[in-house]
Short mmCIF file of the C-alpha atoms (twelve columns), coordinates in Angstrom:
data_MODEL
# 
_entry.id   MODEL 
# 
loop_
_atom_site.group_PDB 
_atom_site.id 
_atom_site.type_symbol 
_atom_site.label_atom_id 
_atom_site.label_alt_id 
_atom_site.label_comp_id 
_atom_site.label_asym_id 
_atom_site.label_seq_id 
_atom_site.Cartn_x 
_atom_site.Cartn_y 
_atom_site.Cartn_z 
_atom_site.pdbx_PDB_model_num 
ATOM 1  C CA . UNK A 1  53.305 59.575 57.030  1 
ATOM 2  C CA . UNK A 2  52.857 56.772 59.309  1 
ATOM 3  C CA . UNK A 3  50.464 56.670 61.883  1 
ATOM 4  C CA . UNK A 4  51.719 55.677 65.314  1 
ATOM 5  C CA . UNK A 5  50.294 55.018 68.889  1 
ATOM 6  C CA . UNK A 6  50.072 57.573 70.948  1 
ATOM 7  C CA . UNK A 7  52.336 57.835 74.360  1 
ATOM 8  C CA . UNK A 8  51.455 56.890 77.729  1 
ATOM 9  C CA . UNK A 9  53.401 59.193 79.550  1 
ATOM 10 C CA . UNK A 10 50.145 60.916 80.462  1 
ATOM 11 C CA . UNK A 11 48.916 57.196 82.160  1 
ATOM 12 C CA . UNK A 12 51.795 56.308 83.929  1 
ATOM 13 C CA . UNK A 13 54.061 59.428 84.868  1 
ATOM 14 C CA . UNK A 14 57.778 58.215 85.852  1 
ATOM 15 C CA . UNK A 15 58.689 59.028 89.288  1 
ATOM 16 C CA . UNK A 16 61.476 61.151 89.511  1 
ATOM 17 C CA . UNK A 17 63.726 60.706 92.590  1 
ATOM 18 C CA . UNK A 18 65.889 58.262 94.548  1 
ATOM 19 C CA . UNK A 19 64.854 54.528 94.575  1 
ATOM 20 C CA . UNK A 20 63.919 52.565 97.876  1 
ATOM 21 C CA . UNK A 21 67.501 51.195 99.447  1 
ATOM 22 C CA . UNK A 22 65.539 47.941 99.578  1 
ATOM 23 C CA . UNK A 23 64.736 47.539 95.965  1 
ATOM 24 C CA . UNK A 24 68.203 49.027 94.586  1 
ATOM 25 C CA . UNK A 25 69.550 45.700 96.792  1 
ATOM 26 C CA . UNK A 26 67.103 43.671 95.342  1 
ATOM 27 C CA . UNK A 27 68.273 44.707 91.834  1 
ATOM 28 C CA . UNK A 28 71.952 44.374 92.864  1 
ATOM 29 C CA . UNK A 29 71.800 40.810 94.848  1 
ATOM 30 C CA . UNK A 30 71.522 39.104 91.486  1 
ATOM 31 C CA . UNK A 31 74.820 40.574 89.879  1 
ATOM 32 C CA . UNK A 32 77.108 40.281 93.264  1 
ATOM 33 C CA . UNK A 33 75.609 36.882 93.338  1 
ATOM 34 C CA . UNK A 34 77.279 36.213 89.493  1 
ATOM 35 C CA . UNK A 35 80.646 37.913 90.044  1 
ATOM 36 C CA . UNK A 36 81.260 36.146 93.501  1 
ATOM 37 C CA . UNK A 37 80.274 32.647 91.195  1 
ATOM 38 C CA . UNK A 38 82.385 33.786 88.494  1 
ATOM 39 C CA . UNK A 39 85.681 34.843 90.346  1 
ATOM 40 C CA . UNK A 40 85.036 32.735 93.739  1 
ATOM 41 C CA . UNK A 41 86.076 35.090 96.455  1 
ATOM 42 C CA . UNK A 42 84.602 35.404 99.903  1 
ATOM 43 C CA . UNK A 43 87.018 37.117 100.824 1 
ATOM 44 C CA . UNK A 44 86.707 40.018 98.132  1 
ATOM 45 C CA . UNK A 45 83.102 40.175 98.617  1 
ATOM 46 C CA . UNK A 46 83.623 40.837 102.560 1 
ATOM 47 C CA . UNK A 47 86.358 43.072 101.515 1 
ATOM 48 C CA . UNK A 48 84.517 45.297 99.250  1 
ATOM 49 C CA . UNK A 49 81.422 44.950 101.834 1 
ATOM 50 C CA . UNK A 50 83.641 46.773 104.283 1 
ATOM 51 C CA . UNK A 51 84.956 48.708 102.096 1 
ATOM 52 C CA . UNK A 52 81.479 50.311 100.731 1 
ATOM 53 C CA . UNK A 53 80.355 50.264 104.735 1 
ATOM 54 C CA . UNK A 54 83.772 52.685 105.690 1 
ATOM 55 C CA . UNK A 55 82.371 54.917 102.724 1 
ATOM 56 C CA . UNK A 56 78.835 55.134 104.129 1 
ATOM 57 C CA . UNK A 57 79.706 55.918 107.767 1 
ATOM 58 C CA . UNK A 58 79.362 52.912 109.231 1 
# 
């Protein structure tokens, strides 16, 4: 058989729960930033910004 490393799980336990609003935007601002390049539309972007802001209650 093979020898193999051991895991780390032990070290560095995943956290299990929601992530921070801030850093799921962080992680998003990168791909809206690419598809409003890509298909060049303000106006969809502010669209779909109102859209997702009707959904949330706001």
């Amino acid at each position: 058989m093979a020898h193999t490393a051991p895991r780390r799980t032990a070290l560095a336990p995943r956290r299990a729960g929601r992530r921070h609003p801030l850093v799921a935007t962080l992680m998003a601002l990168p791909l809206a930033a690419l598809l409003l390049l890509v298909f060049d539309g303000w106006e969809t972007v502010a669209t779909q910004a109102s859209s997702v802001g009707a959904m949330l209650g706001r």
